[in-house]
N, C-alpha and C positions, 0 to 999 in steps of 0.2 A: 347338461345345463351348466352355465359358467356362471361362477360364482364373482362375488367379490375377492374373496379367500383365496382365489385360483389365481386371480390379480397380483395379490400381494405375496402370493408364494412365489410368484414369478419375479416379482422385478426384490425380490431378497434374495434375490442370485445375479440382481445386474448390479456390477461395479460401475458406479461414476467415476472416470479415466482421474480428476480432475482432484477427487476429495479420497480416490482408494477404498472409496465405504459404499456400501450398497444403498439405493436411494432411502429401503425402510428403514434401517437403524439409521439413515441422518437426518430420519424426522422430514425426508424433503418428499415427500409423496402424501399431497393436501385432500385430496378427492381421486374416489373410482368408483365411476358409475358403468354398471354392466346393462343392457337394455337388448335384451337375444342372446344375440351372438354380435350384438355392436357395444366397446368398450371405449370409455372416455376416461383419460388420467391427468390430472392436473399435476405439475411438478413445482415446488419454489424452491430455486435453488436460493444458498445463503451469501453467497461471491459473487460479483461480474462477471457476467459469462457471457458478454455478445455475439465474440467470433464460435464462439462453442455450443450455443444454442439447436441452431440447425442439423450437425451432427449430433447432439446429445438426442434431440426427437427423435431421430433416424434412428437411433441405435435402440431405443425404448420401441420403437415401432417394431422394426425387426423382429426383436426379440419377443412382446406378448404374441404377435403373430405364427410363433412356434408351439404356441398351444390349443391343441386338437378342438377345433368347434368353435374358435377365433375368428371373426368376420373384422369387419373394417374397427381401426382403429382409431382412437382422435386420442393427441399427446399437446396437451398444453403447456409449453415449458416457462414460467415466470421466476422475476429476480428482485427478492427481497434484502434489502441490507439494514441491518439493524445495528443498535449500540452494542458495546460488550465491555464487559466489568475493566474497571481502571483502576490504581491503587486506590486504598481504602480512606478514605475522608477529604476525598478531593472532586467536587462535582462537575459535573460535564458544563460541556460549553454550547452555549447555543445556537444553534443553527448548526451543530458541531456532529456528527456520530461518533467516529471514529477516529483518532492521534496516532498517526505514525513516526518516531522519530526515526530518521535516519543517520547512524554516527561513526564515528571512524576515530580511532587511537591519534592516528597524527594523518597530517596533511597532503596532499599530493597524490591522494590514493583514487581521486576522483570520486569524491562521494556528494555533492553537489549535481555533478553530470547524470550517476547513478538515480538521484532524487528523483530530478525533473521527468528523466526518463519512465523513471516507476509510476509517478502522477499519472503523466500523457497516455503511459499503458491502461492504468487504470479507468481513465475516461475513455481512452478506447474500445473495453469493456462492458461501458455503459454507467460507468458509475458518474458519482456527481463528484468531482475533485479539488480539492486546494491545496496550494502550496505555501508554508509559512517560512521564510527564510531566517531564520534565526540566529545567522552570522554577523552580526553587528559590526564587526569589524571589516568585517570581508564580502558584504553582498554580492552575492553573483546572480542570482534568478531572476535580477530584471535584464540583464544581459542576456541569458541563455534562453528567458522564454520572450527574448523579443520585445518590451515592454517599455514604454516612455510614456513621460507625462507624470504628473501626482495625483494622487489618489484625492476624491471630494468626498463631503461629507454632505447629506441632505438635511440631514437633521440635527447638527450642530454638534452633535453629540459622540458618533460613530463613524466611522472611515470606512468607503465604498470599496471594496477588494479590485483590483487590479483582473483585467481580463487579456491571457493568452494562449493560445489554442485551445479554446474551448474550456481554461481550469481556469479558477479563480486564486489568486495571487495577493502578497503583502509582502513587504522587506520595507527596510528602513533605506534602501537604498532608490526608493520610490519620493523619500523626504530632503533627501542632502543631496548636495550637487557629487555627481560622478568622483571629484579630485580631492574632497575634503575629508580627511581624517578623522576618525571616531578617537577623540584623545578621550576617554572615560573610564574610570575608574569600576570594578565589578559593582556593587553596586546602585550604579546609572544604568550598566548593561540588562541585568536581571529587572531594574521594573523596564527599561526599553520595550523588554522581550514579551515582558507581563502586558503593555500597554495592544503594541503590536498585535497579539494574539485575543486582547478580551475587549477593546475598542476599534475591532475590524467587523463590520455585518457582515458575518460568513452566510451564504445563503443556502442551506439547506445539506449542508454538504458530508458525502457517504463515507469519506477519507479526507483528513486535512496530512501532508505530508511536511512531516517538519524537518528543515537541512539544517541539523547543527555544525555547528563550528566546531573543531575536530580537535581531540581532549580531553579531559573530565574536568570542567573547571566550573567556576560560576554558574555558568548557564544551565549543564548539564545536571546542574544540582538544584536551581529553581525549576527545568521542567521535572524532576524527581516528583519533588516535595509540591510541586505548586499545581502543576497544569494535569491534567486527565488522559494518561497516556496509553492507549490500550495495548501497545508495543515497540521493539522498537529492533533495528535493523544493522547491523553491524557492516561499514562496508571495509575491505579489505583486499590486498594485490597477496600474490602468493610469495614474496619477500620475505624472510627472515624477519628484517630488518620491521615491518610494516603489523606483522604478525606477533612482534611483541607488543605493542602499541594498541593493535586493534582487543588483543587479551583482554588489558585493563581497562579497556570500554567495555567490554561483556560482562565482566566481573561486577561493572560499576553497579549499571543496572539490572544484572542479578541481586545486589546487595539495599537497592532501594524497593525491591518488588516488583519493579517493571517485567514480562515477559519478552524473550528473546526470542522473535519470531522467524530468523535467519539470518544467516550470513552470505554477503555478496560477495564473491571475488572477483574484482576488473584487473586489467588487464594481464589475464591469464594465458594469453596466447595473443603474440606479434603477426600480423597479419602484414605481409609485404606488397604495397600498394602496385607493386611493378609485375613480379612472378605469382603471387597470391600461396608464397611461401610460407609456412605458420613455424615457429620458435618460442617457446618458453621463456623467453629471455629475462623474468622475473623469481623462474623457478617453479615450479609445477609440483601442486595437489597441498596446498598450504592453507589454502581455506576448509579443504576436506578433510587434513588431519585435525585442524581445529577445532571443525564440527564434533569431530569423535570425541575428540580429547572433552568438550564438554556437554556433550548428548544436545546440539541444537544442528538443525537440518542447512546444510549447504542450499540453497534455494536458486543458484544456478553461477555460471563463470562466464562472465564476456573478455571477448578479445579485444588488445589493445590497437586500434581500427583511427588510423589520420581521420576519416570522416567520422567519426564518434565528437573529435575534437573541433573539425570545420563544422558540425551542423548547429555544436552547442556554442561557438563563436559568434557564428552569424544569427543569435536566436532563433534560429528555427530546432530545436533535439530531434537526433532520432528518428524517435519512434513519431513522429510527425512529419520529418523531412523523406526519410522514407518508409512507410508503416509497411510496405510488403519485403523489406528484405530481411537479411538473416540476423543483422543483430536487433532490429525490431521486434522480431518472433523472439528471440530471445527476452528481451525487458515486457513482453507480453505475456510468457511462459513464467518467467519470474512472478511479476505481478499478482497472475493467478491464485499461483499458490501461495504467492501472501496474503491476498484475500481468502484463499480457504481457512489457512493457520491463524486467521483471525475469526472468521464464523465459527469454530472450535473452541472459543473463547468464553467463558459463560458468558450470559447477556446479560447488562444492566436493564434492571426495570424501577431506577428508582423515579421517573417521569409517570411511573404507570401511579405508584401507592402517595393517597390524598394526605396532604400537609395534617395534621394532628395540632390542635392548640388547644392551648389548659386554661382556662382564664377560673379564677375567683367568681363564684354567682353568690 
């Protein structure tokens, strides 16, 4: 006679490829109803998992079916995303779950290209995504994801987010003409970014991806202290030169409380568009000595690829322009596990517990 217990003794020996934890200790195995020898398992996973779904069943099936007196199986695989705790006295944003910033020590490391692509991954997944551009100086994301026209407002009040492939989108580069300089002083910048971010109707969304401007300056210190950031993403080339720089971004937001949910290193490897020759020619394992040096997970290395650059030119990125090749699978792979390293996150519930007010009777 199969139990339920027989269930769950089983699948706390299956690893999830995706999270390294077995589904019982990650809490993601919701229902198991035994009926004979017919077994029904409900899964919710806590990350985007589109592409990964179909195999994940598979492998759940497979394996309770290796226990003696096991008839037909049913594996329900579902995908919940929830809020997860942000520094401490700063409330979420609505319509908002989840803040990713993504930031880079200095400039030219491709950590805008890096952004879009992670977004587009992420809805690939199935998640609901936004991108917040928060270069003021230097927007690029109406460029890269293809985007023209100005943003309306219905309600006089709130600015309609910008829609491409499928993410929901905002930059200031949506408000000012292409040629015209942001002469502004930090102060302008920091409520821009404030306005930007708490006067756009973000609609429902599982991840909002923020591409900072590349630094630790103004900005980097109003999304600290101001905005609800559940992490934040460090990108980096394996350069000496790139790898000091990217240091004192980690450091930064180590120092404000922010968690540091990986580090990206682009162009880790030269890919020659003619022989399909690969070269280091930045220096190799610079983002992975980094990792070590301060206990945070390299979370993957893309090569440095002429179509990484024409696809985020002509707005189409990537993992959009081509979603089946290798470095799509790549910013896919990443993605993931960004999304896991943030399900790992405690969760915020302060949506859940009722407002409290003291009045004199």
């Amino acid at each position: 006679m199969i139990t339920e217990q027989d269930i769950q003794t089983a699948l706390r020996h299956l690893v999830d490829p995706n999270t390294q934890t077995d589904y019982v200790s990650s809490k993601s195995v919701k229902q198991i109803k035994v009926d004979g020898n017919q077994v029904k398992v409900e899964i919710v996973l806590g990350y985007p998992a589109k592409t990964q779904v179909a195999p994940l069943r598979e492998a759940i099936i497979a394996h309770l079916q290796q226990i003696p007196g096991v008839g037909q199986v049913e594996v329900v695989v579902g995908i919940k995303i929830v809020s997860h705790a942000v520094q401490r006295g700063v409330k979420l944003i609505p319509g908002v779950k989840n803040i990713i910033a993504v930031a880079s020590g200095k400039g030219g490391v491709g950590k805008s290209t890096t952004a879009v692509n992670l977004a587009l991954a992420l809805a690939a997944e199935g998640a609901s995504v936004g991108v917040l551009d928060a270069d003021i100086y230097g927007p690029s994301q109406p460029m890269m994801l293809g985007i023209s026209g100005r943003p309306e407002s219905k309600d006089g009040k709130k600015l309609e987010p910008m829609m491409g492939h499928g993410i929901q989108a905002m930059s200031i580069g949506f408000l000012i003409d292409t040629e015209t300089p942001m002469v502004w002083r930090g102060p302008m910048v920091t409520q821009a970014l404030e306005q930007l971010l708490n006067e756009t109707k973000w609609q429902d969304i599982d991840y909002l991806v923020v591409d900072l401007p590349p630094g630790t300056g103004d900005i980097q210190l109003t999304l600290a202290q101001r905005v609800p950031v559940t992490g934040a993403v460090i990108v980096t080339t394996p350069q000496d030169i790139a790898l000091i720089d990217a240091r004192k971004g980690l450091k930064m937001f180590e120092k404000v409380g922010i968690p540091i949910l990986g580090i990206v290193e682009n162009m880790s490897l030269h890919i020659c568009s003619k022989c399909g020759h690969e070269e280091p020619i930045f220096g190799a394992g610079g983002g992975l000595r980094m990792g070590e040096d301060y206990k945070v997970e390299l979370l993957g290395s893309l090569p440095l690829d002429i179509n990484i650059r024409l696809q985020g030119d002509a707005g189409k990125p990537t993992v959009a322009a081509d979603p089946q090749g290798r470095v799509a699978d790549i910013y896919r792979q990443i993605a993931r596990r960004l999304a896991v390293k943030i399900a790992d996150i405690q969760q915020d519930h302060s949506a859940v517990f009722p407002k409290i007010v003291v009045q004199n009777t």
